[in-house]
LOMI-138817 format. One record per atom (N, C-alpha, C): y, x, z. Coordinates in steps of 0.2 Angstrom, whole numbers, padded with zeros to 4 digits, always signed. Each point is the difference from the previous one (the first is absolute). Example, Ala and Ser with C-alpha at 12.3 -4.5 7.8 and 13.67 -1.06 7.14 Angstrom:
BEGIN
-0028+0066+0039+0006-0004+0000+0006+0004+0000+0005-0002-0004+0006+0004+0001+0005-0004+0003
END
This chain:
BEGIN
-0074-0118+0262-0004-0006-0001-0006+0000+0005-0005+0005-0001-0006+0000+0005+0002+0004+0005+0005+0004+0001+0006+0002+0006-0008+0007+0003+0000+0004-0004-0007+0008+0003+0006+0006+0000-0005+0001+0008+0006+0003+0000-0004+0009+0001+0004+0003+0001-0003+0009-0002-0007+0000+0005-0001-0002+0007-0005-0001+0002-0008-0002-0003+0003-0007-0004-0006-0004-0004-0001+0004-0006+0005+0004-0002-0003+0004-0008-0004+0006+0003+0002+0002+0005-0004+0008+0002-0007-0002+0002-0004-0008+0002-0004+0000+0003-0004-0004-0008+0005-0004-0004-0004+0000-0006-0002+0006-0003+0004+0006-0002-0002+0006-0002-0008+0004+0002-0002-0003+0007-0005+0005+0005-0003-0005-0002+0002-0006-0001-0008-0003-0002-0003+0000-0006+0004+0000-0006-0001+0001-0006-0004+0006-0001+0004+0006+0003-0005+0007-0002-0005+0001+0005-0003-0004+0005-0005-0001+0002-0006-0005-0004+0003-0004-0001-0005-0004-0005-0001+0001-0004+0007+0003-0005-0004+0002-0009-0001+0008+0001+0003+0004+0004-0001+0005+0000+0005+0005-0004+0001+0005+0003+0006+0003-0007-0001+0002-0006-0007+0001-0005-0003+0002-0004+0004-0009-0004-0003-0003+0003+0001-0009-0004+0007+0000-0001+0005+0002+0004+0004-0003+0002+0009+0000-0006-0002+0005-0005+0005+0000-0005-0004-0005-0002-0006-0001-0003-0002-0008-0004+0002-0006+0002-0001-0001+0007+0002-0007+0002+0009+0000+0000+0003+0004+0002+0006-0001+0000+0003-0003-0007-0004+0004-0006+0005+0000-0006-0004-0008-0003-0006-0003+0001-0002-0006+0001+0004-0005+0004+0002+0001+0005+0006-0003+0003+0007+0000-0001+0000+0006-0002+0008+0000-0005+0000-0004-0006-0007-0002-0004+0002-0005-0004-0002-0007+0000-0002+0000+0007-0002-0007+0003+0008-0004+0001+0003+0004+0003+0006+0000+0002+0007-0001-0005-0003+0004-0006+0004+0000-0006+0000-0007-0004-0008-0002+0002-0002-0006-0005+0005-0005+0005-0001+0000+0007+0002-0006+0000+0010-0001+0000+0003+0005+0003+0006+0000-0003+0001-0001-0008-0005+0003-0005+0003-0006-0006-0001-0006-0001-0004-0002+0004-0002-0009+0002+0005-0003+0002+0004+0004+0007+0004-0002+0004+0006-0001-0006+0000+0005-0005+0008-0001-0001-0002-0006-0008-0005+0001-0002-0002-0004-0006+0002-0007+0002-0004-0002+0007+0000-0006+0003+0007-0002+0004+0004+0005-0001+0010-0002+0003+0003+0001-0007-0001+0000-0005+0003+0000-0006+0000-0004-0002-0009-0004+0000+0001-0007-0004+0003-0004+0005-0002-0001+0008+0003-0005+0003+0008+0001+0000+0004+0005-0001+0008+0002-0003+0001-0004-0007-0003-0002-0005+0000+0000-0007-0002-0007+0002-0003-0004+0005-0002-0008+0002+0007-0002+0001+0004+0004+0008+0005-0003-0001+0006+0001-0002+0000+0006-0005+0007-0003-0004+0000-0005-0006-0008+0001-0001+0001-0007-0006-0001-0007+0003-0001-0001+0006+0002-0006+0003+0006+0000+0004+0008+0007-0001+0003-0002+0003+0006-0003-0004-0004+0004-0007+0003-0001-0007+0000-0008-0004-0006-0003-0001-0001-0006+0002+0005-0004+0003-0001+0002+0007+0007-0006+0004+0007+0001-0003+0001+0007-0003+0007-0001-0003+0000-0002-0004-0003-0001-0005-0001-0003-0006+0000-0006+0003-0004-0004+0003+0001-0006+0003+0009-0003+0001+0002+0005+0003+0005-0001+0004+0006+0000-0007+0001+0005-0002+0001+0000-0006+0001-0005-0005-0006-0003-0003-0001-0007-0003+0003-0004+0005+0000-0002+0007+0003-0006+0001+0006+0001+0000+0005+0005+0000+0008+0002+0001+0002-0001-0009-0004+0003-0005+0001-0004-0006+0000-0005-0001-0005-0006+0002+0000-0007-0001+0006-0002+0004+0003+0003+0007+0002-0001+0003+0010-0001-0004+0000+0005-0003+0006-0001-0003+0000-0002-0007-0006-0001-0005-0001-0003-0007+0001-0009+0005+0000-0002+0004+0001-0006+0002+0008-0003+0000+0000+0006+0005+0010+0002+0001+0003-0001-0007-0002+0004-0004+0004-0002-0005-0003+0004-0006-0002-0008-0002-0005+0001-0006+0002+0000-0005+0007+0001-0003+0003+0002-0008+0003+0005+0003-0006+0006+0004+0002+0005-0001+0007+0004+0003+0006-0005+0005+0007+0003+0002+0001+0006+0001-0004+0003+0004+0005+0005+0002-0003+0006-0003-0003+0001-0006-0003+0005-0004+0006+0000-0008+0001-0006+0001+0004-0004-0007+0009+0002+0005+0000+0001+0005+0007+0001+0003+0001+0005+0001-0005+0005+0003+0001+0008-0002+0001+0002-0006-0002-0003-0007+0000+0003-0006+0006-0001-0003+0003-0007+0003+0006-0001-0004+0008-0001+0003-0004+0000+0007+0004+0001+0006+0006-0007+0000-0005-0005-0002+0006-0006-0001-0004-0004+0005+0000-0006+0003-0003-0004+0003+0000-0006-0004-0006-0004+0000-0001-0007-0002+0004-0004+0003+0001-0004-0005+0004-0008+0001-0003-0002+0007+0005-0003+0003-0004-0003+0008-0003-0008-0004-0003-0001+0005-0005-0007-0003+0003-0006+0001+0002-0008-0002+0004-0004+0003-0005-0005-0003+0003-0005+0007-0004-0005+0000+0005-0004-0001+0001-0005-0008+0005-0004+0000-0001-0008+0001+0004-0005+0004-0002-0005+0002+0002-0005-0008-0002-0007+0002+0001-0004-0007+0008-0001+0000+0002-0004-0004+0007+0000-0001+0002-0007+0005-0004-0005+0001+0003-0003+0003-0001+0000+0008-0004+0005+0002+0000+0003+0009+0007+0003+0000+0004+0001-0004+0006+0005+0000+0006-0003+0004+0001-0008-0004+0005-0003+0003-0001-0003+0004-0006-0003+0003+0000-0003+0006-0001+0001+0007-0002+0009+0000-0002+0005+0004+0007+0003+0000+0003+0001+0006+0006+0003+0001-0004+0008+0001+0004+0004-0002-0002+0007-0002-0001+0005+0009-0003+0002+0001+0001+0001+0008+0006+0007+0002+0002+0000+0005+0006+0003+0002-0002+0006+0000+0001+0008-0003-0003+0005+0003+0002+0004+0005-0005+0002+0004+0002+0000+0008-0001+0010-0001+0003+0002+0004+0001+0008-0001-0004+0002+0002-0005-0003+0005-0008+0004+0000-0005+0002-0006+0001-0006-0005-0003-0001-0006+0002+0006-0004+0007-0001+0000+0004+0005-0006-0001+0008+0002-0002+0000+0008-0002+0010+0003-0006-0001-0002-0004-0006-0002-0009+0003-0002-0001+0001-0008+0004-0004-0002+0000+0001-0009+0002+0007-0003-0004+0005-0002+0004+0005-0002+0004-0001-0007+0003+0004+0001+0007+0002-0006-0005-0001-0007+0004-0002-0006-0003+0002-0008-0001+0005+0001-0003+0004-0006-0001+0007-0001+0007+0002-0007+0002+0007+0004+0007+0001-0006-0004+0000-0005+0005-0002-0005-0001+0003-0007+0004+0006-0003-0005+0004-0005+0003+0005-0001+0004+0002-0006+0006+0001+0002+0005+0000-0004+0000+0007-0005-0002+0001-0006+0000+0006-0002+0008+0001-0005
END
């Protein structure tokens, strides 16, 4: 980080024991070692809670995300389908839209083409016990 290299400690060393002198010098160190002490629990106090910021903001978005993939499928199919078709393992009646009685006869029936009849899938078997 400050990148000292053995040079810059051995001239820090000569100037410390020149200025405090070596009678001072176990005092200052051990005041320096909890200089040092204090601030690494700062450092890590203050990487904890910013850790504990973002996972409860990463938590949040999945909740977010979360809730919209549940509305997302309560829309899809809102009585429920495919929790009601794992349980019973049947599938609901398909839905039909029946036209009035008299559109019937005067509306010729339209011809079914084999494009139509390869998009529609098959009934679901019934199970014969």
């Amino acid at each position: 980080m400050f990148d000292i290299g053995a040079p810059e400690i051995l001239m820090i060393i000569i100037v410390a024991i020149v200025v405090i002198g070596p009678k001072d010098m176990p005092a200052a160190l051990r005041a320096a070692g909890r200089w040092i002490g204090k601030m690494r629990r700062m450092s890590a106090h203050f990487r904890t809670g910013l850790d504990s910021m973002i996972r409860e903001a990463e938590m949040e978005e999945m909740e977010k995300k979360w809730k919209a993939q549940n509305e997302k499928i309560m829309r899809e199919h809102p009585d429920g389908g495919p929790a009601e078709m794992q349980q019973t393992g049947a599938y609901p009646p398909p839905k039909r839209t029946e036209k009035p009685a008299g559109d019937a006869e005067t509306t010729p029936a339209p011809a079914a083409s084999a494009e139509s009849a390869a998009t529609t899938p098959p009934p679901p078997e019934s199970k014969a016990d």
